[in-house]
C-alpha positions, 0 to 999 in steps of 0.5 A: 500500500506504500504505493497507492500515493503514486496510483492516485498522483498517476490517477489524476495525471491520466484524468488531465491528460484525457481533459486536455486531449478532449479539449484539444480537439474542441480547440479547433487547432487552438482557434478558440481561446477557452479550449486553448487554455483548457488544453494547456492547464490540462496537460501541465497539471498532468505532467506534474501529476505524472512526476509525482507519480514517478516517486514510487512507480518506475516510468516504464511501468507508470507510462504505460499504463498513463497510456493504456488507459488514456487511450480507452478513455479518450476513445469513449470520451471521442465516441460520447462526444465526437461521434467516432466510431470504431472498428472490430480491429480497433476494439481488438487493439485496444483490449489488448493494450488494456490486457497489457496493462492488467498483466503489468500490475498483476504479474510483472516484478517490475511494478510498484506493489 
């Protein structure tokens, strides 16, 4: 449990990490402002989250589940709000990566336990 700090800092890295994403998109290649600041605000709170993170949990480790579930959470984020659609092969990609990160946290000696 001495590591639960750095689960919940890599948390909170994630969930800015998938506001700023979203709010890139709506940015509209930073044409409009408050997406714009959103963005920024978002991605510097979430790589100072992810530093923290970096105390207890090795980069490797924290990285890919950063983007593990970065990735499926802004893939529902883009099918609630941007209507995109993904394909079988896509889907099958991203259990696989979702698989990964599971077989990281459960299985490796290299992740923070």
């Amino acid at each position: 449990m001495r590591d639960a700090p750095g689960y919940l800092w890599l948390a909170f890295a994630i969930v800015s990490e998938v506001i700023g994403t979203s709010a890139l998109k709506a940015s509209q290649e930073f044409t409009r402002p408050l997406p714009s600041l959103i963005t920024a605000a978002a991605f510097l709170c979430a790589f100072y989250c992810l530093s923290l993170t970096l105390r207890t949990i090795p980069v490797g480790v924290a990285y890919a589940i950063w983007s593990g579930v970065g990735i499926v959470l802004i893939s529902l984020i883009a099918f609630a709000l941007f209507g995109q659609r993904l394909d079988a092969p896509a889907l099958a990609g991203m259990a696989l990566i979702v698989a990964g990160v599971l077989v990281i946290n459960l299985f490796s000696k290299s992740a923070a336990h």
